[in-house]
VOTI-624379 format. One line per field, with one value per residue (C-alpha): residue in three letters; y, z, x negated; residue number from 1; chain. Coordinates in steps of 0.02 Angstrom, whole numbers, plus 50000, padded with zeros to 5 digits. Layout:
N
gumi: [Ala ...];
v: [Y ...];
w: [Z ...];
u: [X ...];
drenza: [NUM ...];
kevo: [A ...];
end
This chain:
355
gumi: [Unk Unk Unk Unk Unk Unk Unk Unk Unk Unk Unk Unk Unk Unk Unk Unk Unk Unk Unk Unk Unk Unk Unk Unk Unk Unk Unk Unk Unk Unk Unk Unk Unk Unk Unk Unk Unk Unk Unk Unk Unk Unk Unk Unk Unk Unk Unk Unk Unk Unk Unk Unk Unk Unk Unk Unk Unk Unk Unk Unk Unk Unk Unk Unk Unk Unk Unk Unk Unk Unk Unk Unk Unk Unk Unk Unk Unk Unk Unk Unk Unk Unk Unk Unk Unk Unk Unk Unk Unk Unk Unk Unk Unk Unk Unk Unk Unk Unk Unk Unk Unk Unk Unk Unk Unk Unk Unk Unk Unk Unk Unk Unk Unk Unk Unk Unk Unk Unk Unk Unk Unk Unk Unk Unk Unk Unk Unk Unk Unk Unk Unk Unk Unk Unk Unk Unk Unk Unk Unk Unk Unk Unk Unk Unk Unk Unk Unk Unk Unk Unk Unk Unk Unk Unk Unk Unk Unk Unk Unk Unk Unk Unk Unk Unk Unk Unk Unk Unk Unk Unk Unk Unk Unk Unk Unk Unk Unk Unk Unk Unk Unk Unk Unk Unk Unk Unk Unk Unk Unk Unk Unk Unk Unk Unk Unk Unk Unk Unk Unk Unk Unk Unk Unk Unk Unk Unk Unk Unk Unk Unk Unk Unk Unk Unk Unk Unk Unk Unk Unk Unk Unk Unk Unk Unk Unk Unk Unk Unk Unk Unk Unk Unk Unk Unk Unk Unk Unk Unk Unk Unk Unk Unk Unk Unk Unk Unk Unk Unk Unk Unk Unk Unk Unk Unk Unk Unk Unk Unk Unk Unk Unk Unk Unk Unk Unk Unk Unk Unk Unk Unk Unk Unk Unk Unk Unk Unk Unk Unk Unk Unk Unk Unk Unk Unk Unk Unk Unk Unk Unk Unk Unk Unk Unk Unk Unk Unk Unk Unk Unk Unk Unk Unk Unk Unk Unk Unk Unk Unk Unk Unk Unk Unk Unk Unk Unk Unk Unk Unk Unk Unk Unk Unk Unk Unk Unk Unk Unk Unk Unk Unk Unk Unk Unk Unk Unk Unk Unk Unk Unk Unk Unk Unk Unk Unk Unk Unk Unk Unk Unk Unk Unk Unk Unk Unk Unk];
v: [50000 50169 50237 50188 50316 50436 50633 50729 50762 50625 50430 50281 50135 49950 49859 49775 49955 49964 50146 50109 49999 50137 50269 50166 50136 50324 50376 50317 50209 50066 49889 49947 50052 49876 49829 49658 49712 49812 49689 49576 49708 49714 49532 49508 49673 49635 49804 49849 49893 50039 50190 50375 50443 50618 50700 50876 50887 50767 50730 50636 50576 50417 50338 50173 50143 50021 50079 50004 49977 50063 49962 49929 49969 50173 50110 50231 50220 50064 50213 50281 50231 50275 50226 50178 50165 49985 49918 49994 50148 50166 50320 50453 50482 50597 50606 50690 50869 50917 51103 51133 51204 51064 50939 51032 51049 50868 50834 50937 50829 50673 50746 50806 50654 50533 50637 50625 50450 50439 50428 50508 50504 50455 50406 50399 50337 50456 50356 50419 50417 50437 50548 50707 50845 50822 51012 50963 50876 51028 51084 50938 50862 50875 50810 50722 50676 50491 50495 50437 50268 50199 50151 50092 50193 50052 50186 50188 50059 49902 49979 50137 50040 49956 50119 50164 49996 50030 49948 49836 49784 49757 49646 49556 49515 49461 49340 49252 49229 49148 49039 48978 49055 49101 49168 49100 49204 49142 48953 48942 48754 48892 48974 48870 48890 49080 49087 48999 49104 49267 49210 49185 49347 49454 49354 49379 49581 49590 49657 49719 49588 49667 49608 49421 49371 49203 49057 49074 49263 49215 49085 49229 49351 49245 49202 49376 49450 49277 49420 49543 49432 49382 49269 49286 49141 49142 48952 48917 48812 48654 48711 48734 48922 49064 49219 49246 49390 49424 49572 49642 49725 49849 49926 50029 49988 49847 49834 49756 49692 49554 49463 49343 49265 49089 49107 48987 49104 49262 49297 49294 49429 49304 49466 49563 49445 49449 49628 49637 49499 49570 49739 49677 49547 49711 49805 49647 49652 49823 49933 50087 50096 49954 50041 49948 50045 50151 50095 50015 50174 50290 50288 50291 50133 49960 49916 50091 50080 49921 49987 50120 50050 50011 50153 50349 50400 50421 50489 50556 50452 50560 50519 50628 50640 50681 50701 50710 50746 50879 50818 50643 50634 50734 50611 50439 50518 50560 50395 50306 50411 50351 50155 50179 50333 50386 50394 50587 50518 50443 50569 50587 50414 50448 50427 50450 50345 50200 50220];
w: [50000 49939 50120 50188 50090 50236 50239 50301 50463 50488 50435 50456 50551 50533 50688 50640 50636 50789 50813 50879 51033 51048 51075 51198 51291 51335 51348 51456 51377 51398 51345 51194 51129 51112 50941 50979 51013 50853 50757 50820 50809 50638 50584 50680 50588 50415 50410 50393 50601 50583 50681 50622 50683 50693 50772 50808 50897 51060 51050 50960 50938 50906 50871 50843 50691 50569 50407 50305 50133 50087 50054 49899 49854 49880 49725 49767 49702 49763 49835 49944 50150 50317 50476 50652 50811 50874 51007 51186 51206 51097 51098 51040 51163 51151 51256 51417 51418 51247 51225 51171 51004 50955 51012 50904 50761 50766 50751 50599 50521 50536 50459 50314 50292 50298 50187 50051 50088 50012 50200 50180 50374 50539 50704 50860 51034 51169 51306 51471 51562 51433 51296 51286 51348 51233 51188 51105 50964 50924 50779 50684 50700 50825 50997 51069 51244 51270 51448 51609 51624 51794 51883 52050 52109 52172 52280 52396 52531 52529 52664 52567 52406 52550 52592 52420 52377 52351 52494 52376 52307 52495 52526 52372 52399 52564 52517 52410 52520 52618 52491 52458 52309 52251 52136 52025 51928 51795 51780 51572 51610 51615 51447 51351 51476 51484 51300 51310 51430 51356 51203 51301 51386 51213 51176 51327 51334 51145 51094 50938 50803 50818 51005 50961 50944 50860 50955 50833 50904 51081 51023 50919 51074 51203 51071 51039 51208 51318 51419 51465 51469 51620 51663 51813 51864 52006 52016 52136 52288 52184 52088 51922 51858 51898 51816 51701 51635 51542 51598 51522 51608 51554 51661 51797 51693 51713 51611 51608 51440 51434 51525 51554 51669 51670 51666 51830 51944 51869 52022 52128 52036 52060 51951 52116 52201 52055 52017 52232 52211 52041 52138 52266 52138 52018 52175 52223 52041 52055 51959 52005 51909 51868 51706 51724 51581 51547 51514 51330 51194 51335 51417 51605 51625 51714 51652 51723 51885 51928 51883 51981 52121 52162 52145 52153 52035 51863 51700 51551 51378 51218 51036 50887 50724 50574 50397 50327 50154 50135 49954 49969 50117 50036 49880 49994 50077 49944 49867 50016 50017 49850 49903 50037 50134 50272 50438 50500 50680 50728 50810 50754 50660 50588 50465 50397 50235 50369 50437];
u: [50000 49940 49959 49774 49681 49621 49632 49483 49568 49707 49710 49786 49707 49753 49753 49583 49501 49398 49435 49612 49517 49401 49513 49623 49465 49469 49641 49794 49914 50039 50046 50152 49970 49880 49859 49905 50079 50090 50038 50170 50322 50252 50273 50423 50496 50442 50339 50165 50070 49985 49920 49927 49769 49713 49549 49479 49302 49317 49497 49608 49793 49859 50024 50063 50205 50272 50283 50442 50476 50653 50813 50827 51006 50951 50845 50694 50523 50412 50282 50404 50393 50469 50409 50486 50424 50385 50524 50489 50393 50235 50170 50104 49975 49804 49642 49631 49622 49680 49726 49900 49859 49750 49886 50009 49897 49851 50036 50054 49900 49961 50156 50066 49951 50140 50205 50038 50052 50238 50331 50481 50520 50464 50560 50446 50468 50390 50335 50390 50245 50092 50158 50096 50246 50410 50394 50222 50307 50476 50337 50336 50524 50687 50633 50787 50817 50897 50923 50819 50718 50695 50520 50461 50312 50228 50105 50223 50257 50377 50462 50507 50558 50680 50743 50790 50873 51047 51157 51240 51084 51019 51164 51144 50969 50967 51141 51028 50892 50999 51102 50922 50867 50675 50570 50410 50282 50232 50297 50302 50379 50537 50510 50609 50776 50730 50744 50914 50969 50939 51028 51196 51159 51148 51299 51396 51333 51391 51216 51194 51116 50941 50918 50954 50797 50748 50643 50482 50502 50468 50343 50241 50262 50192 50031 50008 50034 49943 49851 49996 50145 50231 50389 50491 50579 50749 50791 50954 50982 50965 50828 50902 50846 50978 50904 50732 50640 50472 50393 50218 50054 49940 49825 49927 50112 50211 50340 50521 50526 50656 50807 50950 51051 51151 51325 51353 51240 51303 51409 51282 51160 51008 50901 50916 50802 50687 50651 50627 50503 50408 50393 50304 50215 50154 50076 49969 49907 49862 49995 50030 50233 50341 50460 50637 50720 50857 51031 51103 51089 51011 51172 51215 51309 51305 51152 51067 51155 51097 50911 50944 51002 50802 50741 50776 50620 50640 50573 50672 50636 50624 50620 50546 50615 50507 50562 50380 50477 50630 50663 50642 50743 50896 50885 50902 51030 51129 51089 51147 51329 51347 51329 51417 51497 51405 51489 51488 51564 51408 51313 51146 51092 50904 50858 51035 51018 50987 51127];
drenza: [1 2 3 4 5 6 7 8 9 10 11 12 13 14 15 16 17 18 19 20 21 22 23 24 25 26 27 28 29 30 31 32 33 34 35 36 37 38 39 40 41 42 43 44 45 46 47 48 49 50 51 52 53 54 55 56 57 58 59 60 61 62 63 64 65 66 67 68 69 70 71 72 73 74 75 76 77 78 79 80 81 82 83 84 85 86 87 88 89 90 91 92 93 94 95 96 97 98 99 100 101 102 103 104 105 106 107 108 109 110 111 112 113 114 115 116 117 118 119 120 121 122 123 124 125 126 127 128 129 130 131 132 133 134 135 136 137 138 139 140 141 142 143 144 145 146 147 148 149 150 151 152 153 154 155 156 157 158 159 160 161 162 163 164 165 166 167 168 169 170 171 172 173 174 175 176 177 178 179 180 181 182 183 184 185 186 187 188 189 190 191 192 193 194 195 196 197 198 199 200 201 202 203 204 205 206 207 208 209 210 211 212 213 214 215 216 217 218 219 220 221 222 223 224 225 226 227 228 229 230 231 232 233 234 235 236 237 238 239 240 241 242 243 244 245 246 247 248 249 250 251 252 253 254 255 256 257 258 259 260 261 262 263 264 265 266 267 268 269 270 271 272 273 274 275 276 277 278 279 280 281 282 283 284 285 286 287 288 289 290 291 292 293 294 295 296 297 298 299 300 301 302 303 304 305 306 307 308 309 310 311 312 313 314 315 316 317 318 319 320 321 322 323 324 325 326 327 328 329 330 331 332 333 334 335 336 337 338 339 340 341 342 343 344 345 346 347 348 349 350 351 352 353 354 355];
kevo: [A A A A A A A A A A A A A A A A A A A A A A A A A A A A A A A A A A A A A A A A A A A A A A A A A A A A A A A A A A A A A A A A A A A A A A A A A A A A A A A A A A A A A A A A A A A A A A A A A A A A A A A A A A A A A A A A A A A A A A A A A A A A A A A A A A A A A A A A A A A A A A A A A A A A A A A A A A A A A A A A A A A A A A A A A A A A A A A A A A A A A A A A A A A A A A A A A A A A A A A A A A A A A A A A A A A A A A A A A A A A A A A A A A A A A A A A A A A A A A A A A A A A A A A A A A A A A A A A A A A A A A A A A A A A A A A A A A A A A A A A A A A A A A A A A A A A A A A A A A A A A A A A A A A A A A A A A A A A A A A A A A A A A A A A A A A A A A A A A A A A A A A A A A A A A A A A A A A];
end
């Protein structure tokens, strides 16, 4: 693809460029940085793992992205791109120190590289606790707030994260304590029970098709991620498993990734006595913030409160989008109304021929 020529001042790095590891050696990030995880939301996507990288003197900006081919029935040209975000929260993040106005103009480098490089537009996940300030990014696309994500500040002591357990969640917890319940880190003789699980979950939940992910998924995730990749495990009075979750480390972040319960123990909320366990589990590894998430779509329901009810800090998640080409974008727009209407109720799809 024509989109790895560099620019004097911004490029694109594959994930076998040893300039991506470099940089990450030197600049805070998250699990969803590594380039083993980007390479993985690329295969699993069907698009192309990339980083757009940008650098000024001693600092630097990167973002991890998958660049897409477009669908075909907008029947564009075959050197036309856009590019998404890999699932969680990816990036963009910058060395320490970086001025505002270098930040900003590194921003503008890398839009004006994606456009060269035939991407027509960009969507990018800010990551709530490594991204550079959302204000950074209002020069180079609309900066949109989704809503607060949840995180333990696992600085603090057990018997603080006790104090801002929800009562419910108190009651819960100790009820299955006493029913007999437990929890296991990290017993993959449960991966194959967690992956059934999380199926009837999605089901049950009514998830869109995008979160039903397929077995070779999980089997490519835990090969790509060996290093980061966790598995909680509740199993139930009689030992059969109750709840299960994979959750992923890097550095000071631990990360909720993914989850499920079984149907029979769902009563009981046997996750409760996970995520009670795990925080206490992260700390002992040495995190400093275990990220549970926001809510489905950003929004504040059931799955947000029961996040919430463990813990009262929280951090607002952002996304950026870019249309790297005015023109293009208009065209494939207008291409996609005449496939098929495009629904003006549904506030704020991007890109809006994807809708």
């Amino acid at each position: 693809m024509r989109y790895y020529v560099n620019s004097p001042l911004a490029r694109v790095l594959s994930p076998d460029d040893a300039r991506w590891q470099e940089f990450l050696d030197r600049a805070p990030h998250d699990v969803y940085h590594l380039r083993e995880y980007v390479r993985f939301s690329g295969m699993h996507e069907g698009a192309e793992p990339v980083a757009f990288w940008a650098e000024q003197g001693n600092h630097a900006v990167l973002v991890p992205m998958l660049v897409r081919t477009l669908p075909q029935e907008l029947r564009a040209p075959t050197d036309w791109f856009d590019a998404t975000s890999p699932y969680g929260y990816p990036g963009p993040i910058a060395t320490q120190g970086i001025a505002p106005e270098t930040l900003r103009c590194l921003l503008l480098a890398i839009r004006d590289m994606a456009r060269e490089r035939g991407i027509v537009s960009a969507f990018v996940r800010l990551n709530p606790f490594r991204s550079a300030p959302p204000a950074a990014f209002e020069s180079v696309g609309t900066v949109v707030n989704h809503g607060p994500v949840v995180y333990v500040d696992l600085s603090k002591s057990p018997d603080d994260w006790w104090a801002e357990t929800r009562d419910g969640h108190r009651y819960d917890i100790g009820r299955l304590r006493r029913l007999g319940y437990s929890v296991e880190i990290d017993d993959w003789s449960a991966y194959p029970a967690f992956r059934t699980m999380y199926a009837a979950t999605m089901a049950r939940v009514s998830a869109s098709q995008y979160y039903h992910f397929s077995d070779e998924y999980f089997d490519e995730l835990r090969a790509s991620m060996a290093k980061h990749l966790h598995l909680g495990t509740v199993r139930g009075p009689a030992g059969d498993i109750a709840a299960s979750a994979l959750f992923m480390r890097e550095g000071e972040i631990v990360s909720y990734h993914l989850s499920g319960t079984a149907d029979d123990h769902l009563r009981f909320a046997p996750s409760k006595l996970m995520l009670h366990v795990v925080r206490q589990w992260a700390k002992e590894q040495g995190a400093q913030l275990l990220n549970l998430g926001g809510g489905f779509g950003g929004k504040a329901g059931p799955l947000y409160q029961f996040k919430a009810g463990f813990s009262r800090s929280q951090a607002d998640f952002h996304s950026v989008r870019i249309v790297c080409d005015t023109e293009r974008y208009d065209d494939l727009t207008r291409a996609r109304h005449e496939v098929r209407p495009i629904d003006t109720t549904t506030d704020g799809f991007f890109p809006s021929y994807r809708q």
